[in-house]
N, C-alpha and C positions, 0 to 999 in steps of 0.2 A: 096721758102723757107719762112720761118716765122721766128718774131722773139721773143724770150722766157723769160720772168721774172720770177724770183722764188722771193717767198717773204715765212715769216712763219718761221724761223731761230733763233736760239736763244739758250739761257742757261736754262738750265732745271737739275732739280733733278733728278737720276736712280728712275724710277717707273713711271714717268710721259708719260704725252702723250703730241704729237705738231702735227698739221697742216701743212703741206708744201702747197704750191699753187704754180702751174706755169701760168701764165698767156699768151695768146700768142697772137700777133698782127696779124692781116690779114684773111680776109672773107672766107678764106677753110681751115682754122685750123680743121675743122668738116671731114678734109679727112686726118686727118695724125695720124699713131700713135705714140703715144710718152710711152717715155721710162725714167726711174730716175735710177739717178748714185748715189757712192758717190763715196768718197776718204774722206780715214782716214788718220793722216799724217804720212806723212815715208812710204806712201803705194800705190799700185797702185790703179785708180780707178776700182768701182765693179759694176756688174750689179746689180739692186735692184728691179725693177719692170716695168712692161709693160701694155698699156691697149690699146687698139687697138681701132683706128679711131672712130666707133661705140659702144663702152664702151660694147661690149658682150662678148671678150674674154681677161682676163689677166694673165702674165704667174708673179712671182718672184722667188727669190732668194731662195732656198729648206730653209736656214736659216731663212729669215725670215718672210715667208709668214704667220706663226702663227701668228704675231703684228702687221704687215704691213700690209694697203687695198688702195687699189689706185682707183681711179675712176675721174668722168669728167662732164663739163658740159659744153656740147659745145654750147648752149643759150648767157653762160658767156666766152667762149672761153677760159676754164681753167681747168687744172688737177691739182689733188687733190692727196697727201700719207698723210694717216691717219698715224701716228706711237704709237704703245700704250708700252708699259710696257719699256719705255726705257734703256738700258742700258749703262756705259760707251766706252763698243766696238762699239756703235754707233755713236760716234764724229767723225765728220768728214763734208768735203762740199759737200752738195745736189746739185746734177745738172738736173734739167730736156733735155730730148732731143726731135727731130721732125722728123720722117721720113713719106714720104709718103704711107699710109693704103689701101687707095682705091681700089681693082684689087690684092691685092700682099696679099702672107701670112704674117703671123707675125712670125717673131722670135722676134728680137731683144736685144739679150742678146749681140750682139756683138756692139761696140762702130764705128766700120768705117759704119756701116749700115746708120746712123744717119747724115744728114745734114744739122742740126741746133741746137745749144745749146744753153743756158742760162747758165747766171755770174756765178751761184752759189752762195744757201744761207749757212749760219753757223751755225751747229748742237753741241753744246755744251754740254755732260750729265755728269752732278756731282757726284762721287760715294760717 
């Protein structure tokens, strides 16, 4: 397993864009793919986006793949969600996750697949 930091969180005006990063510890991060969540409150969390081990295939959320792009750089042992045109149905806590990519297909829309998460950072959008 590894372990996962999200940084990049914050209060932002509707229209804006933010950076997430997950940072993750440990020399085979470059074999796992990861996946970001959220949870908006009062709600369950959701799948948001995927990018697989090797940054060649990512799947997200039909909603928001228009705004959303995720991607990785495993040099720096960190994955990246761009977010652009935000909205207020966007608040909520970002969690990145970690499963292992290597040999295996990618789904990962489902949250038991996952056997490492990060805190969660704090996505605030002002309407």
């Amino acid at each position: 397993q590894v372990h996962l930091v999200e940084s990049g969180g914050g209060l932002v005006q509707a229209g804006a864009s933010l950076r997430l990063s997950c940072t993750a510890s440990g020399r085979t991060f470059n074999n796992y793919n990861v996946g970001w969540f959220r949870q908006a409150p009062g709600k369950e969390r959701e799948f948001v986006a995927i990018i697989a081990w090797n940054g060649r295939s990512k799947n997200y959320a039909d909603s928001l793949k228009d705004r959303f792009t995720v991607s990785r750089d495993n040099a720096k042992n960190t994955v990246y969600l761009q977010m652009d045109k935000l909205k207020s149905d966007d608040t909520g806590v970002y969690y990145c996750a970690a499963t292992w990519g290597v040999g295996r297909s990618m789904s990962g829309r489902s949250e038991p697949e996952y056997g490492s998460w990060g805190q969660g950072t704090q996505v605030t959008v002002s309407s």
